[in-house]
C-alpha positions in Angstrom: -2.0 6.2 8.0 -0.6 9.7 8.6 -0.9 10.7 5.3 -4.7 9.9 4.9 -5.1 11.3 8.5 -3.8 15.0 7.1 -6.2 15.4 4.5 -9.8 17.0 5.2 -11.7 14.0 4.3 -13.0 12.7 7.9 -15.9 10.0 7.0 -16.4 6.4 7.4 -14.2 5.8 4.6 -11.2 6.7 6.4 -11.4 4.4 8.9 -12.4 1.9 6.5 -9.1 2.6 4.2 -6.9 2.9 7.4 -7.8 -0.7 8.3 -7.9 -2.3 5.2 -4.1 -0.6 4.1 -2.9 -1.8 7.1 -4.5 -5.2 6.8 -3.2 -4.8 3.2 -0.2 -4.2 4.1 0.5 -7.3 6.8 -0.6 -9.7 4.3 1.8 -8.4 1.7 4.2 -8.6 5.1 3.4 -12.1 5.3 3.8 -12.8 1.4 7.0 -11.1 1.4 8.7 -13.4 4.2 7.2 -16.7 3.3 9.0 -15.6 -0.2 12.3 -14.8 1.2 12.3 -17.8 3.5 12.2 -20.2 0.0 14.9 -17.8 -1.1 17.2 -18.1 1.5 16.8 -22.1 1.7 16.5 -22.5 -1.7 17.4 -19.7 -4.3 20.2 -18.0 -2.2 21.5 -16.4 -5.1 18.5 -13.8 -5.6 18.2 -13.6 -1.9 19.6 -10.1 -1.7 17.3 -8.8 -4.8 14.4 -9.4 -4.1 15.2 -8.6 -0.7 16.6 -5.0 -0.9 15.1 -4.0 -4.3 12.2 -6.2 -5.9 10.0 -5.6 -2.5 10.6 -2.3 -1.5 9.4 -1.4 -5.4 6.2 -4.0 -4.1 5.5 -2.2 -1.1 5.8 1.1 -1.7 3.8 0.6 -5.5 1.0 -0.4 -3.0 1.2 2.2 -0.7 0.9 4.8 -3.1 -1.9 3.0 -4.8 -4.2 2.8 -1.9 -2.8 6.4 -1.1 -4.3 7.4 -4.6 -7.5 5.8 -4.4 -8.2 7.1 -1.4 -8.2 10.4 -2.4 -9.5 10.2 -5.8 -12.4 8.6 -4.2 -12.7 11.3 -1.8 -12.5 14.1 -4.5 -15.1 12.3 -6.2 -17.5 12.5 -2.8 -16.7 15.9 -2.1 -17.6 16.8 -5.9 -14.5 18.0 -7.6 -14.7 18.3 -11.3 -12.9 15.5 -13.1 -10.9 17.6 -14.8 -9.1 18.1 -11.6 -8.4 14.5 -11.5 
């Protein structure tokens, strides 16, 4: 949310992309523990993967995808060449 909120882009669209990231977001959340729940109980062994590594690479992939988006989409609106992009 910070990150979108320091760019100049101030429209509808931010608020829109600030709720659905963080919507986004908890329902990867919720993914994430029902996953590691049926881990723990009964996969114990790649418990500690998926916790530590396999998700953080998940969450933050996402993150930085909705980051992009965001403001490609906004260069786009604002009319920036594409070469920029």
């Amino acid at each position: 949310m910070g990150f979108i909120l320091c760019f100049p882009f101030k429209n509808k669209s931010t608020l829109t992309y600030i709720g659905m990231g963080l919507a986004g977001i908890f329902l990867l959340n919720i993914l994430r523990c029902t996953i590691l729940s049926y881990l723990k109980f009964y996969e114990v062994t790649y418990f500690n993967i998926v916790h530590h590594y396999i998700f953080t690479m998940v969450v933050y992939s996402f993150i930085c995808i909705l980051w992009y988006k965001y403001f490609i989409n906004n260069l786009r609106k604002a009319g920036v060449k594409k070469q920029l992009i």
